[in-house]
PABATOR-60324 format. One record per residue (C-alpha): residue number from 1; x, y, z. Coordinates in nm, 3 decimals, m for minus. Layout:
BEGIN
[NUM, [X, Y, Z]] ...
//
This chain:
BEGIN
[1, [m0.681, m1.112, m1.205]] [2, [m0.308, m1.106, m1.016]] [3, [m0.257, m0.784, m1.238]] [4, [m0.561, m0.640, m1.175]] [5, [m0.455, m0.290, m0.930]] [6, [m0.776, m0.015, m1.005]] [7, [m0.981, 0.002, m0.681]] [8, [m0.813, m0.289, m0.526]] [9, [m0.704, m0.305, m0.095]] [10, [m0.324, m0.271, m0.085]] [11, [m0.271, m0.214, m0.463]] [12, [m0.201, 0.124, m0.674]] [13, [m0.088, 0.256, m0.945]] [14, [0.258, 0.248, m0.856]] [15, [0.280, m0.082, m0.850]] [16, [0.256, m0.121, m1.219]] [17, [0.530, 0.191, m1.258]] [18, [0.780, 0.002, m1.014]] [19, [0.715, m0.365, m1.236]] [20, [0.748, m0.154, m1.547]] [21, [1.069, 0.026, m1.468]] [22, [1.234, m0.329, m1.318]] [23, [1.137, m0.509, m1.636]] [24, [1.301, m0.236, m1.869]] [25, [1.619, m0.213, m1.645]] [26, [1.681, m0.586, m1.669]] [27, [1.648, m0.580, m2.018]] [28, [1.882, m0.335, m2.095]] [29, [2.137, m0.511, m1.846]] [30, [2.106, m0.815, m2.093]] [31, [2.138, m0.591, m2.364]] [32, [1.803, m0.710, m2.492]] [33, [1.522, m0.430, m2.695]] [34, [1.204, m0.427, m2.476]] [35, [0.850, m0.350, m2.688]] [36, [0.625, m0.225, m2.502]] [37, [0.249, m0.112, m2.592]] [38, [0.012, 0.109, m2.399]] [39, [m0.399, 0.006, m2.505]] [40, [m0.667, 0.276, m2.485]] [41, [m0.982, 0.175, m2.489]] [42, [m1.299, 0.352, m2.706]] [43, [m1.596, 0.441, m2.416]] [44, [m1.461, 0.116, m2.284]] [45, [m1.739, 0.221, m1.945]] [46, [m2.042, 0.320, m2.170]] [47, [m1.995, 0.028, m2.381]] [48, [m1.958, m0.242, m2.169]] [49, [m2.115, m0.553, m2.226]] [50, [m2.451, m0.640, m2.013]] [51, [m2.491, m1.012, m2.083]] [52, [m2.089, m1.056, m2.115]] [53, [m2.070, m0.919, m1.710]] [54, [m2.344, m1.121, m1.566]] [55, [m2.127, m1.454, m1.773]] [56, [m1.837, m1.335, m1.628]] [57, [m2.030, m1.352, m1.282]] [58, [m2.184, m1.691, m1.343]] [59, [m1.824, m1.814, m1.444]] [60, [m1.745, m1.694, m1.082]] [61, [m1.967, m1.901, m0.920]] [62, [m2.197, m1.608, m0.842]] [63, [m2.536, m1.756, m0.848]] [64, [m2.909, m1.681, m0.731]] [65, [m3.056, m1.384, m0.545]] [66, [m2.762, m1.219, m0.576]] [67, [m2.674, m1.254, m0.963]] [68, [m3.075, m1.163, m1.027]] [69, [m2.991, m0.881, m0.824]] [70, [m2.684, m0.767, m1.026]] [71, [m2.906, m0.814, m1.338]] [72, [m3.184, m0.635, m1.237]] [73, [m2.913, m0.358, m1.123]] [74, [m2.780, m0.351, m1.459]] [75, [m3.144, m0.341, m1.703]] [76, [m3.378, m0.082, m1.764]] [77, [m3.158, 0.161, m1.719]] [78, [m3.294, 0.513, m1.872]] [79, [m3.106, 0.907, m1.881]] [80, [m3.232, 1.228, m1.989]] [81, [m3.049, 1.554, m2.111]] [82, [m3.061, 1.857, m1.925]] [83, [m3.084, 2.220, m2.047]] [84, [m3.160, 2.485, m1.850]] [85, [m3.483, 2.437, m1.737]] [86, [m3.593, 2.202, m1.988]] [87, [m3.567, 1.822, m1.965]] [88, [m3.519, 1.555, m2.292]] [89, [m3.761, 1.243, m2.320]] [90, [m3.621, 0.944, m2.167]] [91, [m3.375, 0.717, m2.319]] [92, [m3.316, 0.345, m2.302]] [93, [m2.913, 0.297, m2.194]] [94, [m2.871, m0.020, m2.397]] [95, [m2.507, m0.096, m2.311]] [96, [m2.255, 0.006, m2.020]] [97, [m2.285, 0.057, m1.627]] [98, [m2.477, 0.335, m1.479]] [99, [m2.262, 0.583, m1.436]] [100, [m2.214, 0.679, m1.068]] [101, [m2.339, 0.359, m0.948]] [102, [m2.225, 0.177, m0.631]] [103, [m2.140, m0.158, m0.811]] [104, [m2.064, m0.023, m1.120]] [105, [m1.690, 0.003, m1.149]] [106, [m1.620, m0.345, m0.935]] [107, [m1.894, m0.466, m1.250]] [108, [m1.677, m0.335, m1.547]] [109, [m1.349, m0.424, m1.339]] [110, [m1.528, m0.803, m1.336]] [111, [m1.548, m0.744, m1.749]] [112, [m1.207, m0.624, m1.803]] [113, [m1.027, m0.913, m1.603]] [114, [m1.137, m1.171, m1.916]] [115, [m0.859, m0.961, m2.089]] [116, [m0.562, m1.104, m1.932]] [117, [m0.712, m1.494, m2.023]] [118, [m0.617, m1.390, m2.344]] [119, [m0.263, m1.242, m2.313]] [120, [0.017, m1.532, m2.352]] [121, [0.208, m1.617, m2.028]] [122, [0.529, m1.514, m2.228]] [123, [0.422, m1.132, m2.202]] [124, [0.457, m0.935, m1.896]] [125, [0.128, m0.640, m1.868]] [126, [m0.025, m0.461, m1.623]] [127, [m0.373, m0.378, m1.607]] [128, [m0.572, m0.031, m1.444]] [129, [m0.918, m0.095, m1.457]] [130, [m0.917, m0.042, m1.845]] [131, [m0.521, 0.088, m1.884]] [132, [m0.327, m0.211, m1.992]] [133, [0.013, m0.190, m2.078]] [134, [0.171, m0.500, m2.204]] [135, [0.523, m0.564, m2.312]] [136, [0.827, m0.824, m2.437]] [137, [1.150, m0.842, m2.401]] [138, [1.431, m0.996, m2.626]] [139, [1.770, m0.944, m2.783]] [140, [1.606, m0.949, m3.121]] [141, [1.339, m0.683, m3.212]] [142, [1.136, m0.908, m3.465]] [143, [1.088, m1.152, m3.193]] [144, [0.920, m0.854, m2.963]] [145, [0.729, m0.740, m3.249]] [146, [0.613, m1.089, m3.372]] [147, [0.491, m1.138, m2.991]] [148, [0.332, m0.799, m2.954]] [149, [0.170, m0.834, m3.244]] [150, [0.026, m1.190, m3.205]] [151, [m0.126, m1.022, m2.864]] [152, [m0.268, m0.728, m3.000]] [153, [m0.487, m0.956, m3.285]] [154, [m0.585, m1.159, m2.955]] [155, [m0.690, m0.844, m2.788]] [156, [m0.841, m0.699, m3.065]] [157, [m1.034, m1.064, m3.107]] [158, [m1.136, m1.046, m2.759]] [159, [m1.266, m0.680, m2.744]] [160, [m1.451, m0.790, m3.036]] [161, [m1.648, m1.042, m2.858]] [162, [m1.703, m0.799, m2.580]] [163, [m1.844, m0.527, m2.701]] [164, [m1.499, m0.288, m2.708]] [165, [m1.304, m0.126, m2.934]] [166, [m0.918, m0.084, m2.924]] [167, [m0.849, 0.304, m3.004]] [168, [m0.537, 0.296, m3.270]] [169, [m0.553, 0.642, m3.249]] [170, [m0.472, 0.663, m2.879]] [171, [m0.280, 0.316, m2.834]] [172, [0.093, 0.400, m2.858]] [173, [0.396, 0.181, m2.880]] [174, [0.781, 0.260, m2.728]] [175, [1.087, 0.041, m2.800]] [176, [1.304, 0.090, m2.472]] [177, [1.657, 0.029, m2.547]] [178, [2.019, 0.171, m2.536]] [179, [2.193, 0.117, m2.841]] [180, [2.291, 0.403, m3.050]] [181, [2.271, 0.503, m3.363]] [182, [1.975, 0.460, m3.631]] [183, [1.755, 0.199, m3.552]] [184, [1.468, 0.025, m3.746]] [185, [1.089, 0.125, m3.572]] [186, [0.868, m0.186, m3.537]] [187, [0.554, m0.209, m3.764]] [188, [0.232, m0.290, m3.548]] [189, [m0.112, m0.229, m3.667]] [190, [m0.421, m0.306, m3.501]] [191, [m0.750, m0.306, m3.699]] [192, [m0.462, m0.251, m4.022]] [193, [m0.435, 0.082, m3.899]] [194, [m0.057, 0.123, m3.753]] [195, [0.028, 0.203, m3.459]] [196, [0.236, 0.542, m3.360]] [197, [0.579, 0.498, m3.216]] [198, [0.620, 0.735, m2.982]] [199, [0.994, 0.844, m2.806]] [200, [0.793, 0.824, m2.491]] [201, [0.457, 0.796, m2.325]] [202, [0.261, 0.882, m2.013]] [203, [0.147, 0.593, m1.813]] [204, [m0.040, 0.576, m1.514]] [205, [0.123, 0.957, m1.458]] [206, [0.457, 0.860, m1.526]] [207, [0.655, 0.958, m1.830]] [208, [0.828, 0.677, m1.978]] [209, [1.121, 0.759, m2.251]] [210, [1.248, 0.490, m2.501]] [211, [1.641, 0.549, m2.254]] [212, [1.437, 0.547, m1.917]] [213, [1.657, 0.839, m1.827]] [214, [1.323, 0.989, m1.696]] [215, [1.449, 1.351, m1.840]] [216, [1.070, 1.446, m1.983]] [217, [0.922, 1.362, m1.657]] [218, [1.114, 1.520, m1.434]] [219, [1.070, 1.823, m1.688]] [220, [0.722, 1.828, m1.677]] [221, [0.701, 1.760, m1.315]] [222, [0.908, 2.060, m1.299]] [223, [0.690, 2.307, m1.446]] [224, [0.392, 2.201, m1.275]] [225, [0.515, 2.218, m0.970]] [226, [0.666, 2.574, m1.039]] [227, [0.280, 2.677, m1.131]] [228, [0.196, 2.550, m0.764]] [229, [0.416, 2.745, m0.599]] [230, [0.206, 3.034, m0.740]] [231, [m0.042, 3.000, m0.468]] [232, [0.231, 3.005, m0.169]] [233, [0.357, 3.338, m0.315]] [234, [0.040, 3.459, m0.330]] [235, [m0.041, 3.326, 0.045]] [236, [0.292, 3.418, 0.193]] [237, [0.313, 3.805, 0.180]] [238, [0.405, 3.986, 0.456]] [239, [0.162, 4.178, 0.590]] [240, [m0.178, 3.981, 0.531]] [241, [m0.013, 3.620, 0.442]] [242, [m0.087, 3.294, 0.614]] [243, [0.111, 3.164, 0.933]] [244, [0.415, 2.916, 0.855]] [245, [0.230, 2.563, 0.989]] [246, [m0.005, 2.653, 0.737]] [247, [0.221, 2.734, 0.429]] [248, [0.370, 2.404, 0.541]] [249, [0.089, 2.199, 0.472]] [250, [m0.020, 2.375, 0.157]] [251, [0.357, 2.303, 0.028]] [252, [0.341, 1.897, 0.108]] [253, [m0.019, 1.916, m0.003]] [254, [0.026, 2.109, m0.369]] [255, [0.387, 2.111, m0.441]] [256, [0.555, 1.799, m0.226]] [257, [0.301, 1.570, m0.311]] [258, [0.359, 1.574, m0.680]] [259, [0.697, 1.546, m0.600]] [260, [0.637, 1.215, m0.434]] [261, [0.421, 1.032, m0.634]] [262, [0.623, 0.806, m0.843]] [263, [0.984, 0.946, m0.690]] [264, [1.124, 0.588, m0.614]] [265, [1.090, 0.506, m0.979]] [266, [1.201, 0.803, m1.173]] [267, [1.467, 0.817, m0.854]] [268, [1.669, 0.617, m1.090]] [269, [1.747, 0.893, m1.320]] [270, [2.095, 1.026, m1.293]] [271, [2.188, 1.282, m0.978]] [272, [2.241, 1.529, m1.261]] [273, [1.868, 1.543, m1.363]] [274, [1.732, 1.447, m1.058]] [275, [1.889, 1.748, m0.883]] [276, [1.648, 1.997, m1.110]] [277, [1.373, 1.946, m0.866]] [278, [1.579, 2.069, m0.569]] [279, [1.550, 2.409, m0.659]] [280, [1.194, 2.383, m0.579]] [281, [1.189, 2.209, m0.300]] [282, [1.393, 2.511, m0.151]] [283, [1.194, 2.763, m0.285]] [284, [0.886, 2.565, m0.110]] [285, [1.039, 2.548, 0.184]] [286, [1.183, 2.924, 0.180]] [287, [0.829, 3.064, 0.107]] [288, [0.686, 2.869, 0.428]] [289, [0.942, 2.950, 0.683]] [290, [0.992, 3.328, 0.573]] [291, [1.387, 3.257, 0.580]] [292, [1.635, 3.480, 0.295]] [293, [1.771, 3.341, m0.051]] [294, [2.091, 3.358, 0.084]] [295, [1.989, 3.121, 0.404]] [296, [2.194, 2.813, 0.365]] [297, [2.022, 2.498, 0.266]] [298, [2.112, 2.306, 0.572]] [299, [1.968, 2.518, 0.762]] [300, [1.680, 2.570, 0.593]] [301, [1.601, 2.210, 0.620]] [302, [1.655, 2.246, 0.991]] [303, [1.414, 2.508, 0.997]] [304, [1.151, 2.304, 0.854]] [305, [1.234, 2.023, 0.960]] [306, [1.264, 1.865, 0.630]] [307, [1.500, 1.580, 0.424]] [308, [1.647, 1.647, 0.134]] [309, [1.436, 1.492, m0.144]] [310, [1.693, 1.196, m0.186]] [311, [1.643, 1.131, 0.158]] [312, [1.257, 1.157, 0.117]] [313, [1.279, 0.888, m0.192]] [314, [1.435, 0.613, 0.020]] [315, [1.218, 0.688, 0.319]] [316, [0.893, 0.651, 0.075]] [317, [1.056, 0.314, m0.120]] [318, [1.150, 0.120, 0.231]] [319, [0.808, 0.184, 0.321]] [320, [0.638, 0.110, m0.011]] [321, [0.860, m0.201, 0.009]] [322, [0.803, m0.322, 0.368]] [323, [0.379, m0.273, 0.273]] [324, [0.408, m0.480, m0.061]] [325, [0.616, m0.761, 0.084]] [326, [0.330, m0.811, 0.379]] [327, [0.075, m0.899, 0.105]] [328, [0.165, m1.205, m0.014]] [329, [m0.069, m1.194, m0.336]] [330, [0.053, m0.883, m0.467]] [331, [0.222, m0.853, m0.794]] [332, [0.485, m0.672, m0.717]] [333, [0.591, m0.852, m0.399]] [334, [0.854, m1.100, m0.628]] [335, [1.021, m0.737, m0.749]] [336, [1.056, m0.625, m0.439]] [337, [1.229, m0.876, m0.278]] [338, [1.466, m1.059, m0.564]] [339, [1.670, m0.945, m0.869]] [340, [1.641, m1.207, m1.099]] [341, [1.959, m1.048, m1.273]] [342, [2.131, m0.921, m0.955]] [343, [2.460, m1.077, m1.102]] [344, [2.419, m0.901, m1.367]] [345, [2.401, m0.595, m1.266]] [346, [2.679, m0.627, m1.024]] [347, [2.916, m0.723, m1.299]] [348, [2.813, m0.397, m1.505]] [349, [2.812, m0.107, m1.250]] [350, [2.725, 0.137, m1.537]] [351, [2.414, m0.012, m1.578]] [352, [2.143, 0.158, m1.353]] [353, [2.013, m0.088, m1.114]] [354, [1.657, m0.193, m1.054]] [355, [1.440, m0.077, m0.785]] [356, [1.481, m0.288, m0.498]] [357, [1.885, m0.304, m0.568]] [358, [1.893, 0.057, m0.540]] [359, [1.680, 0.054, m0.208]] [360, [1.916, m0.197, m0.086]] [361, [2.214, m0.020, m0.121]] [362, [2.066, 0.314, 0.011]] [363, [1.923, 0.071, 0.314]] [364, [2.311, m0.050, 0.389]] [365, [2.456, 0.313, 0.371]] [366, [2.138, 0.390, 0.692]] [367, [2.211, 0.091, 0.892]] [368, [1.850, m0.055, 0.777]] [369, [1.803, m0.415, 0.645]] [370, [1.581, m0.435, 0.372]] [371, [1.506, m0.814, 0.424]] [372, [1.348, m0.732, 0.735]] [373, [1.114, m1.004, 0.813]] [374, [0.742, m0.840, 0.844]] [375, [0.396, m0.998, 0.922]] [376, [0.191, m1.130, 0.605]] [377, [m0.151, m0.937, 0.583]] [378, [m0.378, m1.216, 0.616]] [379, [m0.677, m1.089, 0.518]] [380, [m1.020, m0.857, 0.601]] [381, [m1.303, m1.050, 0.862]] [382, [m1.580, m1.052, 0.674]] [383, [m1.847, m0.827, 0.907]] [384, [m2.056, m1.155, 0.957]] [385, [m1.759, m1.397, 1.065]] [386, [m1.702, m1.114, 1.301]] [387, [m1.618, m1.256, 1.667]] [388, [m1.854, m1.113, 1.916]] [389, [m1.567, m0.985, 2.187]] [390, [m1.649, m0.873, 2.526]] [391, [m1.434, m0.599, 2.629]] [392, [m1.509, m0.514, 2.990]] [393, [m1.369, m0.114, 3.006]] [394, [m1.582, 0.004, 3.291]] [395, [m1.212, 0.138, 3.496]] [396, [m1.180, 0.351, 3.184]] [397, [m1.415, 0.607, 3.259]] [398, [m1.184, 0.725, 3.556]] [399, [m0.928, 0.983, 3.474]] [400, [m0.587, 0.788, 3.605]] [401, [m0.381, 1.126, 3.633]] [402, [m0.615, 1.249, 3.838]] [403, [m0.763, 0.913, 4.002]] [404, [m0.565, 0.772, 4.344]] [405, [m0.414, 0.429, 4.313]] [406, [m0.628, 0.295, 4.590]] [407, [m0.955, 0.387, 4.419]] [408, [m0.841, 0.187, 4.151]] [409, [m0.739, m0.074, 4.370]] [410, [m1.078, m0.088, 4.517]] [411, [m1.268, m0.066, 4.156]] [412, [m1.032, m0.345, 4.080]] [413, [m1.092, m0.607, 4.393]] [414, [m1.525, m0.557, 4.284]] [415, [m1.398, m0.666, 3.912]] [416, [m1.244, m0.933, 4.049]] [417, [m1.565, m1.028, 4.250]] [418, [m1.739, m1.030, 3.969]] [419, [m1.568, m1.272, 3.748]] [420, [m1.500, m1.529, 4.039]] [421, [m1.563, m1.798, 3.887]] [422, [m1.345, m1.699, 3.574]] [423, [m0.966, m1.844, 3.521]] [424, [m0.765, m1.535, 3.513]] [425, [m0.484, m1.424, 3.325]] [426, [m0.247, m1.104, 3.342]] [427, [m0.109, m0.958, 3.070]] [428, [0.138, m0.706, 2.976]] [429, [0.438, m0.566, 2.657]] [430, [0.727, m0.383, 2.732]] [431, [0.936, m0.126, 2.509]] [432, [1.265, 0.029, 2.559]] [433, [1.578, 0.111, 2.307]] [434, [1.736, m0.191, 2.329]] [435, [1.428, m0.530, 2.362]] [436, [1.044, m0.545, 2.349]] [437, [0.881, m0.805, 2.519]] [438, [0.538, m0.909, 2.640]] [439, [0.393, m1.158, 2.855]] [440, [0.094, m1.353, 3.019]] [441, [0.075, m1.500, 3.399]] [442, [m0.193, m1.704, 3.522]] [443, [m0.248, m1.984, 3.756]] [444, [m0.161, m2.234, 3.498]] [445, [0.085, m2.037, 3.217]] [446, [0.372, m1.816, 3.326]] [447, [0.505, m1.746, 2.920]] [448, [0.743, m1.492, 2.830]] [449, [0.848, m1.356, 2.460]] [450, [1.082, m1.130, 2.322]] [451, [0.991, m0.939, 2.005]] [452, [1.146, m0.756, 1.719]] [453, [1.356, m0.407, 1.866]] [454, [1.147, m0.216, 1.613]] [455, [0.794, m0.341, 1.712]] [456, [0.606, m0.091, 1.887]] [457, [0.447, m0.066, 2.254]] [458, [0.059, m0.205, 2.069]] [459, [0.251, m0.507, 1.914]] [460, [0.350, m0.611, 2.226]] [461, [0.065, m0.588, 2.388]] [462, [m0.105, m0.784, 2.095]] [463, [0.164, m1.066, 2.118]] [464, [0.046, m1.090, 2.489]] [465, [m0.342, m1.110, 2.393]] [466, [m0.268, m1.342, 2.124]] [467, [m0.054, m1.586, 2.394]] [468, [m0.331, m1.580, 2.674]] [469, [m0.595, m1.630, 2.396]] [470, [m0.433, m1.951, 2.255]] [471, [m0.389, m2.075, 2.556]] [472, [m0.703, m2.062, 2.636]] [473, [m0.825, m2.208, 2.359]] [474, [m0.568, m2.462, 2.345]] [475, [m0.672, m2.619, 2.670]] [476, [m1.038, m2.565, 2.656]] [477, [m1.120, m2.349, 2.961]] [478, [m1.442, m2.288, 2.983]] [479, [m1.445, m1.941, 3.147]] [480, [m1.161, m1.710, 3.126]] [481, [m1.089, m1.320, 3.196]] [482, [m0.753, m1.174, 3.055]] [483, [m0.672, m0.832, 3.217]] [484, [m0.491, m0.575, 3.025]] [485, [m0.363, m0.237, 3.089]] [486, [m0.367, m0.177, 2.713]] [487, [m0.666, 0.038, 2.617]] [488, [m0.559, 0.099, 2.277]] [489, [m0.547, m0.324, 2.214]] [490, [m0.907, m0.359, 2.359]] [491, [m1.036, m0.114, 2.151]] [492, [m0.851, m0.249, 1.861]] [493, [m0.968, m0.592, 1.830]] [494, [m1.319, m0.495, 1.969]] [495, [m1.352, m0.236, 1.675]] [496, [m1.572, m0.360, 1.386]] [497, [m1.388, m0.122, 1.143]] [498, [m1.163, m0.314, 0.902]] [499, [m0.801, m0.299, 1.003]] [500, [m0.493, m0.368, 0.798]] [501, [m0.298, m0.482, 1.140]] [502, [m0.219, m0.839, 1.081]] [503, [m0.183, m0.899, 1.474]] [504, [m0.528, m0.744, 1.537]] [505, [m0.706, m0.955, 1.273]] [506, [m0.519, m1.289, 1.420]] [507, [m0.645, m1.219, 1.803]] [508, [m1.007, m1.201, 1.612]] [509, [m0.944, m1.520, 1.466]] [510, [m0.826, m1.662, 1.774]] [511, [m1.115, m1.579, 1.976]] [512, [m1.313, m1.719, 1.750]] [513, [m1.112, m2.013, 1.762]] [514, [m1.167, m2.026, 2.107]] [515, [m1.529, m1.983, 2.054]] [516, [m1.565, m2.286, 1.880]] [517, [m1.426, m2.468, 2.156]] [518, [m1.697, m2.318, 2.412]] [519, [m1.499, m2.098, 2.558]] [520, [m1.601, m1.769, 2.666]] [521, [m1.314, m1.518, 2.703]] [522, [m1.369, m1.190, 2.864]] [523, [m1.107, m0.891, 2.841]] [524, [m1.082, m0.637, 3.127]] [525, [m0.874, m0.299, 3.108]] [526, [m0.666, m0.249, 3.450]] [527, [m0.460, 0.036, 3.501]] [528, [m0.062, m0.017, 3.501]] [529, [0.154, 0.054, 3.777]] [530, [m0.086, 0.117, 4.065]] [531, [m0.019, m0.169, 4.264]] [532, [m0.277, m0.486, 4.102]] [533, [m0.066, m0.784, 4.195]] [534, [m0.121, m0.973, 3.865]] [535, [m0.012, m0.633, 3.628]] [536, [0.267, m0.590, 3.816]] [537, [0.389, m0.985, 3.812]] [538, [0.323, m0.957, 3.428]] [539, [0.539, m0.664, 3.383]] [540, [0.824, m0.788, 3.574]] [541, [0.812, m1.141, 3.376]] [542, [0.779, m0.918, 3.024]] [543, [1.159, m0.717, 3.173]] [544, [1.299, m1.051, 3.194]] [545, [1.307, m1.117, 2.833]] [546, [1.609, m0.900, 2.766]] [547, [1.798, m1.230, 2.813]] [548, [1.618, m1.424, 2.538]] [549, [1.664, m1.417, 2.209]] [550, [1.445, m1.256, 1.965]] [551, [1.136, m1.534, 1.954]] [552, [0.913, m1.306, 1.756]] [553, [1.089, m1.183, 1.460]] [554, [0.811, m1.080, 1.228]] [555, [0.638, m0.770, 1.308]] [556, [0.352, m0.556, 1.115]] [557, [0.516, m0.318, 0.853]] [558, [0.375, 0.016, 0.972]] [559, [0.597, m0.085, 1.304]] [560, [0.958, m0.038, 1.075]] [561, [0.794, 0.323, 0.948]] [562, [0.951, 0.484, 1.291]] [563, [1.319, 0.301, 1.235]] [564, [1.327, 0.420, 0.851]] [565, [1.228, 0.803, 0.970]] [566, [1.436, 0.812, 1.260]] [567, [1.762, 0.601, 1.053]] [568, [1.710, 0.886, 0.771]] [569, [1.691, 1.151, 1.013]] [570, [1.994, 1.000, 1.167]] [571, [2.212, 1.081, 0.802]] [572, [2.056, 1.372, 0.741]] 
//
């Protein structure tokens, strides 16, 4: 499922807060009531449905060993009770995953994804593993509560069949709107047991209030983070307290990081409310660093080295935005970079904008674009399409600082030997404030790219494996060598580890692109600047792209993470 974001690569739980808050912002731009629902389910993981999961499977396309496997994994299943020293007979688990079990949550994630086959395409939800929120939006409240209602007796239909039971107890409902004055509460029941309308609700740790003025979160969050702060009083004192690096970390650890999670959602708030929480980020930051209540707050910033939160809120949504718009099946990725109602919301500047409208404003006022084009994330190698790469780093194990240039020159010229009968190729990437290049030189290619300013030094050295390696493969030669003074890129695309670095995983594919083709590609680590013809040919060429124009202008997200710090640092 699309929706699907528990225990899923590149997906969290913020990701159903930001689609949330966008959907309830645009509705109240239009003016329109939007009825949402939050489902709880009853021992939804001890009552999940054997035969139902290993369906689900089949309906896959899972099939043989390993479906007999997953069955086998899932029957005879038996628990006893512990007390003290005494242990109960042993009882048949009839129902459910084993609790603790390797496969079991991906199992009952497999289960819960039938759910959305039964939600109409009309309603917008989100689904947590088993937290689903659903919800409607529309001018007229009977429509929202006709439509909610119709889903809940298909939900309740479907956990039916599957062996679950929808909690009316626990399952709340909260109109989000902003008209005033009494207003009529819609009538939902499931199992004809109504369902509580609630001002607000917690979801996915977020408090959500029928205004979305985010006042009983930021509340909350509030006192919480007060109690927190208990422990750096308690660590702090004087005479036996802990050192200030120290205090620092415990602050972003206990007190910062509950400040963060969600803060580009609930950032919408008004300044009025939001300013609450700057009282303890001070008093945080004053308990680290030792410094007086009467210390100014500038410069208690400057003496930890810390933003003001606001500042801290953009930083963490440009980022969070950048990562979701590099995965191109994520759900969020269409909020993040369009307003369906941008018009709108221009015409009404009362109206609090959405998420990515605010970012985008915040992003002008820094000098950052939030459009900035980044590299789609194309995808994990599975281990056994893994290329087999040979990395040739036997130079490494000399200490250049302390190694003379003609020693390497020497250990060089015997490399060279070696692979004498290889077609070589030189390459090198080139960073400075103002262009990033790379390169590759050989006796048969002499190419030369310029790259995004705000790549960094490894994507340019990427960009330079990736050029010699297509070339190679695009001609077919049969035995090559490609010569490096990039350690860090040699042990990147030689690492077995999964990697989220889209350049990394396309050299991978590459070489084994190239294997297909019989060739045989070897990479060799040189040492820069100490006087190896090729290396130094290969960094002149990569200088000379300051004269091009930008050829390369997507670059991995993570690379934009040192232009958002340093442009906020910049204001600040």
């Amino acid at each position: 499922d699309k929706f699907q974001c528990g225990y899923r690569s590149s997906r969290s739980t913020v990701d159903h807060l930001v689609r949330l808050e966008t959907v309830v912002r645009e509705a109240f731009a239009q003016g329109q009531h939007s009825l949402s629902m939050f489902f709880d389910l009853e021992k939804a993981y001890d009552t999940a449905w054997r035969y139902g999961i290993l369906r689900d499977l089949f309906d896959l396309g899972l099939r043989g060993r390993m479906l007999r496997a997953i069955q086998s994994y899932l029957e005879r299943r038996t628990f006893r009770v512990q007390l003290g020293n005494t242990l109960s007979r042993e009882f048949l688990q009839e129902n459910g995953v084993p609790q603790g079990g390797v496969l079991s949550v991906t199992l009952f994630i497999v289960k819960m994804n039938s759910m959305a086959s039964v939600i109409p395409p009309s309603v917008q939800y989100s689904l947590y593993i088993d937290d689903l929120q659903i919800s409607v939006s529309s001018c007229n409240l009977s429509v929202c509560e006709r439509k909610v209602q119709l889903t809940i007796n298909k939900l309740t239909k479907w956990a039916d069949s599957n062996g679950f039971k929808l909690s009316p107890e626990k399952t709340a409902c909260v109109c989000f709107n902003r008209k005033r004055g009494i207003l009529l509460k819609p009538s939902l029941t499931i199992y004809n047991s109504n369902v509580s309308v609630q001002p607000q609700h917690k979801f996915l740790g977020l408090t959500f209030d029928s205004k979305l003025n985010f006042n009983a979160h930021i509340k909350s969050l509030k006192l919480k983070a007060h109690k927190s702060l208990n422990i750096l009083k308690v660590l702090s004192h004087r005479s036996w307290g802990s050192d200030r690096l120290c205090l620092l970390r415990i602050y972003h650890s206990l007190v910062r990081s509950r400040l963060d999670y969600g803060c580009f959602v609930y950032g919408s708030a008004r300044q009025s409310v939001l300013k609450r929480l700057d009282p303890i980020h001070h008093l945080g930051l004053r308990l680290a660093t030792g410094t007086f209540r009467t210390s100014p707050v500038p410069s208690l910033y400057a003496e930890a080295n810390e933003c003001c939160l606001e500042r801290r809120r953009f930083a963490l949504g440009m980022m969070y935005s950048l990562r979701i718009r590099s995965v191109l099946q994520h759900p969020t990725r269409e909020v993040v970079q369009e307003t369906r109602s941008e018009r709108l919301f221009l015409a009404k500047p009362n109206v609090i904008p959405p998420f990515r409208m605010r970012l985008k404003t915040f992003a002008e006022s820094v000098g950052l674009d939030v459009a900035s084009q980044v590299v789609e994330f194309l995808g994990i190698i599975a281990p056994w399409e893994h290329p087999d790469i040979h990395c040739n780093l036997s130079l490494a194990q000399h200490n250049k600082k302390n190694t003379p240039s003609a020693v390497f020159l020497q250990e060089f010229y015997e490399l060279a030997q070696l692979y004498e009968d290889y077609t070589k190729f030189y390459t090198d990437g080139t960073k400075s404030e103002t262009f990033v290049g790379c390169s590759v030189i050989g006796s048969s290619v002499d190419v030369v790219r310029r790259i995004n300013t705000a790549a960094t030094i490894l994507t340019a050295e990427l960009h330079g494996l990736l050029l010699a390696t297509e070339h190679i493969a695009r001609y077919r030669i049969p035995l090559a060598v490609v010569f490096t003074d990039s350690l860090s890129a040699l042990q990147a695309i030689s690492s077995l580890q999964p990697t989220r670095n889209s350049l990394v995983v396309e050299d991978q594919k590459k070489v084994t692109v190239a294997a297909r083709k019989h060739c045989t590609i070897v990479f060799c680590w040189i040492p820069s600047h100490v006087g190896i013809p090729g290396n130094e040919a290969a960094d002149r060429a990569a200088r000379t792209c300051v004269s091009r124009e930008v050829d390369i202008k997507g670059i991995p997200y993570i690379d934009y993470h040192r232009s958002v710090r340093s442009r906020t640092r910049a204001q600040w």
